[in-house]
OpenMM code with the backbone's topology and positions (N, CA, C; nanometers):
from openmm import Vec3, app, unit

residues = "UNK UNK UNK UNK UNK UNK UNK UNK UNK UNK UNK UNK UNK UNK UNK UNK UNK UNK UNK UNK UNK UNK UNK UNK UNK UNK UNK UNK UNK UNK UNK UNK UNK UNK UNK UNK UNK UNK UNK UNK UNK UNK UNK UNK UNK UNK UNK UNK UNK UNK UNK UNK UNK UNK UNK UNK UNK UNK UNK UNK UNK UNK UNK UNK UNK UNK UNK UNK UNK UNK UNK UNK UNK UNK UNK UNK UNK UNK UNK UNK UNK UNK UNK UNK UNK UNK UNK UNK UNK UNK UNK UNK UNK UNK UNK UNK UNK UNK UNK UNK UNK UNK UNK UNK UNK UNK UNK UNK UNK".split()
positions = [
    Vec3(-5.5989, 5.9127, 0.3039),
    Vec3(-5.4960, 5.9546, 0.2102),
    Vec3(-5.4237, 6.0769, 0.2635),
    Vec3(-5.5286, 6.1390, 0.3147),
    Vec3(-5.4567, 6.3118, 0.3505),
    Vec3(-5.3134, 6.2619, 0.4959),
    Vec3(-5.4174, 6.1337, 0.6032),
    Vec3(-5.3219, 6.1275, 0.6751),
    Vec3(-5.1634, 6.0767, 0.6396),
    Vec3(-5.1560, 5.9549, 0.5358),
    Vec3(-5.0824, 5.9253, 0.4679),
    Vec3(-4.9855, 6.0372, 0.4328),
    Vec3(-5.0111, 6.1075, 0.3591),
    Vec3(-4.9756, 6.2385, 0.2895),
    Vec3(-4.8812, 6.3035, 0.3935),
    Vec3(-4.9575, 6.3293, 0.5072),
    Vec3(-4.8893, 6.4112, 0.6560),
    Vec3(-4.7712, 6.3267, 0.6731),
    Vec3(-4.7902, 6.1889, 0.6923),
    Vec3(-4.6980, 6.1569, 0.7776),
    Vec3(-4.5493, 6.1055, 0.6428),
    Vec3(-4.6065, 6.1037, 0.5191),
    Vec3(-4.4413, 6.1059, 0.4072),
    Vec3(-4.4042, 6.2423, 0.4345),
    Vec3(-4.4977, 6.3514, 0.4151),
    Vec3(-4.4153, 6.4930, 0.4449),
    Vec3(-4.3394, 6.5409, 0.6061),
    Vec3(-4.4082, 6.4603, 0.7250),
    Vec3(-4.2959, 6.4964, 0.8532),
    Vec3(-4.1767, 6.4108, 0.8252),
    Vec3(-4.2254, 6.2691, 0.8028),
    Vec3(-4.0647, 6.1853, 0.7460),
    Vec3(-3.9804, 6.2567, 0.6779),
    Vec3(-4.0139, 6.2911, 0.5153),
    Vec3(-3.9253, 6.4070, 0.4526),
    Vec3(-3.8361, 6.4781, 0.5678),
    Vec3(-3.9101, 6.5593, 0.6417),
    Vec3(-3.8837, 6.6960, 0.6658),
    Vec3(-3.8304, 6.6263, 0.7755),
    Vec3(-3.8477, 6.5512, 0.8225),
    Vec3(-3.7170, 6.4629, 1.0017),
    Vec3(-3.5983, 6.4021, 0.8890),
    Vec3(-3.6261, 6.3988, 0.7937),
    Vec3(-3.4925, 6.2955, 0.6696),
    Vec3(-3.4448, 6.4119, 0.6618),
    Vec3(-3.4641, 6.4947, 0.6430),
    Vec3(-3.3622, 6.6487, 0.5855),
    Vec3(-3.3559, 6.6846, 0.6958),
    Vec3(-3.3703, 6.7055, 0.7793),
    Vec3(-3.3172, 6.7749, 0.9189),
    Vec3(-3.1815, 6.7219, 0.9521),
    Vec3(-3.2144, 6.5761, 0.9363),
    Vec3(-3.1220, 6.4905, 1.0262),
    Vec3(-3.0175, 6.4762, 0.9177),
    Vec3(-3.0414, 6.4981, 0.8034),
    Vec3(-2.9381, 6.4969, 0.6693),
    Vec3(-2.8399, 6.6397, 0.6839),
    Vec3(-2.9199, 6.7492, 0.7050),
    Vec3(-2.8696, 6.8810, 0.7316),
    Vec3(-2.7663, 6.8140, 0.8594),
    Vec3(-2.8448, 6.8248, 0.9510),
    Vec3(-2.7270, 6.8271, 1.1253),
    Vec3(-2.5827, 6.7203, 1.0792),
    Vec3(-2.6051, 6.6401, 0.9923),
    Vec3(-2.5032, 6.5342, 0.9687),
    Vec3(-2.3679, 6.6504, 0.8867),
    Vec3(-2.4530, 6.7102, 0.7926),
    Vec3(-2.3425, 6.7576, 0.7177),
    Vec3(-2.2791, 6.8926, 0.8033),
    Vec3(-2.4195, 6.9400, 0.9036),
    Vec3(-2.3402, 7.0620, 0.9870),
    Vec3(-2.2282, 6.9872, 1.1009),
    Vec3(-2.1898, 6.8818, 1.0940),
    Vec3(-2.1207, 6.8169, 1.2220),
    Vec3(-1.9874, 6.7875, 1.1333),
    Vec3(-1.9987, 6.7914, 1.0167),
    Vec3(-1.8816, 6.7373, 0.9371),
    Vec3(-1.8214, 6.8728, 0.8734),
    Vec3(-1.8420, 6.9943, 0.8925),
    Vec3(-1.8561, 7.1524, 0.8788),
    Vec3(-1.8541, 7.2435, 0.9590),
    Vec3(-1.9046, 7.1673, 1.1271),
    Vec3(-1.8667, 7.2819, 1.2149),
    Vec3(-1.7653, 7.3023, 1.2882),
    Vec3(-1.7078, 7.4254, 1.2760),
    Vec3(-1.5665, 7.4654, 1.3387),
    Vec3(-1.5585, 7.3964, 1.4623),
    Vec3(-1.6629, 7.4384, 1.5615),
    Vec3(-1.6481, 7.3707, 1.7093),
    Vec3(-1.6221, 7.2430, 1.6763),
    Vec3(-1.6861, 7.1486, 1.6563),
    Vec3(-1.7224, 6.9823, 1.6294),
    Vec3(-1.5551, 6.9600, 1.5679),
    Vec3(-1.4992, 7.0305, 1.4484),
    Vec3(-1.3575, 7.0117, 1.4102),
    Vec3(-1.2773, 7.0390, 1.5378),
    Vec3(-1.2733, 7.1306, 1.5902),
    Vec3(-1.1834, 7.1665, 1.6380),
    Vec3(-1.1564, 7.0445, 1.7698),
    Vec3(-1.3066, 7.0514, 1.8262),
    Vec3(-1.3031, 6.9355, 1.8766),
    Vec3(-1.2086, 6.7991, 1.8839),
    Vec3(-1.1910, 6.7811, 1.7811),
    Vec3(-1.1638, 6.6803, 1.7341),
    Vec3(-1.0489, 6.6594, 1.6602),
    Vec3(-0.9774, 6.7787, 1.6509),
    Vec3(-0.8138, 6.8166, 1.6811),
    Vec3(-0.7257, 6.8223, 1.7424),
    Vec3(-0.8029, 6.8831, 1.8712),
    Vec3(-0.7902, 6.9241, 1.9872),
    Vec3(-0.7711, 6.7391, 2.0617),
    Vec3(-0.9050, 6.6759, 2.0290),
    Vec3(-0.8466, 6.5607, 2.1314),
    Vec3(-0.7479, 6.4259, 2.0388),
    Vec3(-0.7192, 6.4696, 1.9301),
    Vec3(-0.6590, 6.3296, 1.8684),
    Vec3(-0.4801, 6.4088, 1.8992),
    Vec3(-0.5099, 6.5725, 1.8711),
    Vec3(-0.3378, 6.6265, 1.9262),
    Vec3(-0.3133, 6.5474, 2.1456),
    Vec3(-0.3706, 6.5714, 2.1926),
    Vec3(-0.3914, 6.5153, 2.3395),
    Vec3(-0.3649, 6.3950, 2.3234),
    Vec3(-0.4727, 6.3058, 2.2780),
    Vec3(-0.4211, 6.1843, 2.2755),
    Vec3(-0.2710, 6.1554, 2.1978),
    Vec3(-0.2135, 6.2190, 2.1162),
    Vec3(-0.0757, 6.1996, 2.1061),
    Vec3(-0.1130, 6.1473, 1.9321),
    Vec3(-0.1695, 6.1767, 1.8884),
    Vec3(-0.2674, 6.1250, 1.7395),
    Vec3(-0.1757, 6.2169, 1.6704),
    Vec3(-0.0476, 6.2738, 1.6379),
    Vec3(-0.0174, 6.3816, 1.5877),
    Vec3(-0.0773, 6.3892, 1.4765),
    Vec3(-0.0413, 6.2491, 1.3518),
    Vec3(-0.0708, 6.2894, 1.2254),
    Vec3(-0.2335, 6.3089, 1.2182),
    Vec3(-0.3326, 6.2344, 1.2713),
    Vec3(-0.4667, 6.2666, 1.2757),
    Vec3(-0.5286, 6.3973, 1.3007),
    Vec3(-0.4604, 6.4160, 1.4060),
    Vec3(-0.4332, 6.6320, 1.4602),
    Vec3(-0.3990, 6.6827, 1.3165),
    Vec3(-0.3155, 6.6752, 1.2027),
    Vec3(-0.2651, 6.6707, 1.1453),
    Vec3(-0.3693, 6.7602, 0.9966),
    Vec3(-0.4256, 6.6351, 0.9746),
    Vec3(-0.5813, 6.6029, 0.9475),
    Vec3(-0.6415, 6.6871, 0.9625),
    Vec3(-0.6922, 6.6338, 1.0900),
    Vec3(-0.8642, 6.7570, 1.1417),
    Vec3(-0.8156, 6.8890, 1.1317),
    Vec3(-0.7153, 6.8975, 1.1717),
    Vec3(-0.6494, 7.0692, 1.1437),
    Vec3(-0.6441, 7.1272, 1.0197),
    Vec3(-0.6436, 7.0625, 0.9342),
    Vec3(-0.6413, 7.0605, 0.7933),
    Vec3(-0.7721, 7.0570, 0.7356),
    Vec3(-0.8544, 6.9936, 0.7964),
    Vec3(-1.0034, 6.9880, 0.7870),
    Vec3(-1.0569, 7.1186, 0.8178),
    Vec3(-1.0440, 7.1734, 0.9202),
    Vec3(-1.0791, 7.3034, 0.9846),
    Vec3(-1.0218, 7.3973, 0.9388),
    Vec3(-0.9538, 7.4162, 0.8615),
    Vec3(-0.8601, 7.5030, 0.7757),
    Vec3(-0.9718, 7.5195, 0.6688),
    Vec3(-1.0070, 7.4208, 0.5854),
    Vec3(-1.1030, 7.4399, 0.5117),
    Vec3(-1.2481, 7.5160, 0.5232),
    Vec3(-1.2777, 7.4905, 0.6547),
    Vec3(-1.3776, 7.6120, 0.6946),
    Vec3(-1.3925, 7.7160, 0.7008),
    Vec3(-1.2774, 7.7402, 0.7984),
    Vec3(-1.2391, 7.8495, 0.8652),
    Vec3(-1.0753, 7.9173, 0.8321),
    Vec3(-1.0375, 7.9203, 0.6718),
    Vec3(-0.8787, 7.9619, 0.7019),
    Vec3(-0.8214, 8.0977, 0.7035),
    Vec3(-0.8677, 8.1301, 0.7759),
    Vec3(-0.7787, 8.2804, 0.8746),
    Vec3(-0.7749, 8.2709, 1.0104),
    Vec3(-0.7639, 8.1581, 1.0703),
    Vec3(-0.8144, 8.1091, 1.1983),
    Vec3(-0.6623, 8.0979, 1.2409),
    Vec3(-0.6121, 8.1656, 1.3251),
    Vec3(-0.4607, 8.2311, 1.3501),
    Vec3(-0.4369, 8.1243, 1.4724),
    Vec3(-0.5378, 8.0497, 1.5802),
    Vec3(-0.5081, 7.9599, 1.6330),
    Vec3(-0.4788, 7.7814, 1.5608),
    Vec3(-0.5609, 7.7675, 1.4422),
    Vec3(-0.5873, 7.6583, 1.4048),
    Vec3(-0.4303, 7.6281, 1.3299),
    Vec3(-0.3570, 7.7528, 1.2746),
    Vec3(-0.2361, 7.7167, 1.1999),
    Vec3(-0.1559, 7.6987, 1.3276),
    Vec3(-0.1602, 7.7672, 1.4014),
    Vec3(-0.0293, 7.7185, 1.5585),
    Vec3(-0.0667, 7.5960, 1.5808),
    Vec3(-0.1592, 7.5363, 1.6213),
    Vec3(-0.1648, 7.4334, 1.6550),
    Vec3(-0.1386, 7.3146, 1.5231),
    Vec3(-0.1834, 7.3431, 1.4214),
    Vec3(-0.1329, 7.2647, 1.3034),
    Vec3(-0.0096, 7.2908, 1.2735),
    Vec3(0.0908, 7.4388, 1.3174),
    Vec3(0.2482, 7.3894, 1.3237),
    Vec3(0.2777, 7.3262, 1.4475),
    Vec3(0.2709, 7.3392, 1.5720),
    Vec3(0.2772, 7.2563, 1.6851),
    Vec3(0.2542, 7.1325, 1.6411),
    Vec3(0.1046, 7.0616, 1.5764),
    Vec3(0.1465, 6.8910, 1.5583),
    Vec3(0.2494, 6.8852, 1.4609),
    Vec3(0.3197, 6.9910, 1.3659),
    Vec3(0.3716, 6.9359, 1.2296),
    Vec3(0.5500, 6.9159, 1.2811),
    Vec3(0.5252, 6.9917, 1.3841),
    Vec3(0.6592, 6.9707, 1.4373),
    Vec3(0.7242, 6.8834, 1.5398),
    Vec3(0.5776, 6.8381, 1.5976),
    Vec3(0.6038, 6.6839, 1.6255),
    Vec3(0.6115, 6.5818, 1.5192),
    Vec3(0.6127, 6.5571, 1.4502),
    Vec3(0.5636, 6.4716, 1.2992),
    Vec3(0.6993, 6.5470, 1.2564),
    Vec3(0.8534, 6.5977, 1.2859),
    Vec3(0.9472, 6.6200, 1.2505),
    Vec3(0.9198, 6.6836, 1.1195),
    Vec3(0.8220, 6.7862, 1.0643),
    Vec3(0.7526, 6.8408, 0.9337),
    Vec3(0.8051, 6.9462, 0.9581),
    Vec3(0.9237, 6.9882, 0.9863),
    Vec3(0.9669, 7.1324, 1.0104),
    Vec3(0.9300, 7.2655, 0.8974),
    Vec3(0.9363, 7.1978, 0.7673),
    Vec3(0.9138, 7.3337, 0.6352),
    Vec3(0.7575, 7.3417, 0.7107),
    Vec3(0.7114, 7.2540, 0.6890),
    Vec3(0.5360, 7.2716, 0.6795),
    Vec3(0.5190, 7.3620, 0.8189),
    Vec3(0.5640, 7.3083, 0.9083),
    Vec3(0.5196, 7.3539, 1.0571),
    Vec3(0.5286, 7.5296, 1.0554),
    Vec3(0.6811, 7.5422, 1.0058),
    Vec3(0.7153, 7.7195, 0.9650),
    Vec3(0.6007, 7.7694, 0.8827),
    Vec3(0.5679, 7.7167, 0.7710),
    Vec3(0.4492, 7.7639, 0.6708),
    Vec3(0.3642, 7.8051, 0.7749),
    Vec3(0.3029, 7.7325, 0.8322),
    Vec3(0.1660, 7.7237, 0.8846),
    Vec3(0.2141, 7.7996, 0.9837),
    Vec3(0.3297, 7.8411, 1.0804),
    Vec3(0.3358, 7.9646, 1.1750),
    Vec3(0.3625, 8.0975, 1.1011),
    Vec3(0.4309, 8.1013, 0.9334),
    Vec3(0.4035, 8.1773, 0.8718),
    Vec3(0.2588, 8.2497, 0.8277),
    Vec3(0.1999, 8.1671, 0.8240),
    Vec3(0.0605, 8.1935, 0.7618),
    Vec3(-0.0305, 8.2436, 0.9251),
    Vec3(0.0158, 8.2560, 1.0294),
    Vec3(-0.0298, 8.2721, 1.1555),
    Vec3(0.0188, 8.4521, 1.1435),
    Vec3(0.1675, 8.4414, 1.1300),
    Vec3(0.2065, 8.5599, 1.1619),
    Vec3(0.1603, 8.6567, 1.0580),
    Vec3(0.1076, 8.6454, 0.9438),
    Vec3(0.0756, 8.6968, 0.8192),
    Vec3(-0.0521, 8.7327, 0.9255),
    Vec3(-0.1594, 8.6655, 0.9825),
    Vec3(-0.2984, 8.6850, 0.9942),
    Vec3(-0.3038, 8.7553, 1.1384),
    Vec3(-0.1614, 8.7675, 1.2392),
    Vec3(-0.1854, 8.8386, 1.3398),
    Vec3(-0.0402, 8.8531, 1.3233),
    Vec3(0.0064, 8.9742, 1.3087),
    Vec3(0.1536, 9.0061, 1.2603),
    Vec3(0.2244, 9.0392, 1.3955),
    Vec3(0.3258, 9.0184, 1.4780),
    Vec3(0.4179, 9.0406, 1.5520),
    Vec3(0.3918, 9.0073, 1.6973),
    Vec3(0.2760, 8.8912, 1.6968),
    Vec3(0.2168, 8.8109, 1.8249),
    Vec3(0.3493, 8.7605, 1.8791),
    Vec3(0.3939, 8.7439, 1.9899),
    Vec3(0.5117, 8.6910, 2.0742),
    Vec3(0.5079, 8.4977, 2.0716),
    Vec3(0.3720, 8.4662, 2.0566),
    Vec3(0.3905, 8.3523, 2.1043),
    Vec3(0.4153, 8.2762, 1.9621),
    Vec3(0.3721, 8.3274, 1.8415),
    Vec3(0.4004, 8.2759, 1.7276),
    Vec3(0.5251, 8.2998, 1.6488),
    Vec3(0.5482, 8.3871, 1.7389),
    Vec3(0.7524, 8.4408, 1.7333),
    Vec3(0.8197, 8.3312, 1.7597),
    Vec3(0.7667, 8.3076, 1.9053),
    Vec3(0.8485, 8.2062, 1.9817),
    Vec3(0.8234, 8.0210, 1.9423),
    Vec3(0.7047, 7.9866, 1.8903),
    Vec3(0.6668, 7.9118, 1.7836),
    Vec3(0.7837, 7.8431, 1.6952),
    Vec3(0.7660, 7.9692, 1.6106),
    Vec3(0.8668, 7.9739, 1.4747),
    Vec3(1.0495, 7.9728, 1.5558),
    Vec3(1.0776, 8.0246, 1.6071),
    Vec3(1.1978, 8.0355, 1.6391),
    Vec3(1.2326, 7.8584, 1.7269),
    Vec3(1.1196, 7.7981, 1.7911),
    Vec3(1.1372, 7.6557, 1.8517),
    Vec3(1.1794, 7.5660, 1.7382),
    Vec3(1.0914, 7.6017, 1.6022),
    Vec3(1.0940, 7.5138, 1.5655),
    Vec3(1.2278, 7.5279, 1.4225),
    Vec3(1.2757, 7.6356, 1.4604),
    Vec3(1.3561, 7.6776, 1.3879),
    Vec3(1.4979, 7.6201, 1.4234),
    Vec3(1.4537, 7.5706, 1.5751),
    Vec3(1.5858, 7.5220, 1.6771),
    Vec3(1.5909, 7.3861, 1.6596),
    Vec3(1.4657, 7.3065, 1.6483),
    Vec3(1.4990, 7.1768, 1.6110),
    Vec3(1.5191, 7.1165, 1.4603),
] * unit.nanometer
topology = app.Topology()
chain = topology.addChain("A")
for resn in residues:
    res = topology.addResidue(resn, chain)
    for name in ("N", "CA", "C"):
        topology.addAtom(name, app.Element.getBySymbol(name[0]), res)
């Protein structure tokens, strides 16, 4: 019985581990970003779109994650949104050059 006993409580405890790592993979910044990073590459804009938006939820003061979520939004011809989201960049690192130059690209198309 006792062995019985042992081996429902390591099952448990390998069931929640592996329950935990599932939900830390659907939660971790790296693993998102990941996965932003390659659906923007592969040319996935609106999916980039997405995961960027996903990772926003984690992490939102993340001054790279909004450039790159205006960069896909302005492929996806989303020009208000794309400005927001380089707005919300320049708000979190105020008078950076490259999020100047960002906003002003997309200000051109």
């Amino acid at each position: 019985m006792r062995r019985t006993l042992n081996r429902w409580a390591l099952a448990f405890l390998f069931a929640a581990r592996l329950h935990a790592g599932q939900g830390n993979a659907e939660t971790d910044p790296a693993v998102l970003a990941q996965r932003a990073t390659a659906l923007q590459q592969a040319g996935d804009y609106r999916g980039a779109a997405n995961a960027y938006r996903e990772l926003l939820k984690v992490v939102p003061n993340d001054v790279a994650t909004h450039v790159n979520l205006g960069v896909v939004l302005v492929k996806l011809n989303l020009f208000d949104q794309a400005l927001a989201e380089y707005k919300a960049a320049d708000q979190l690192l105020p008078g950076d050059r490259r999020i100047a130059l960002n906003t002003a690209l997309a200000y051109e198309k």
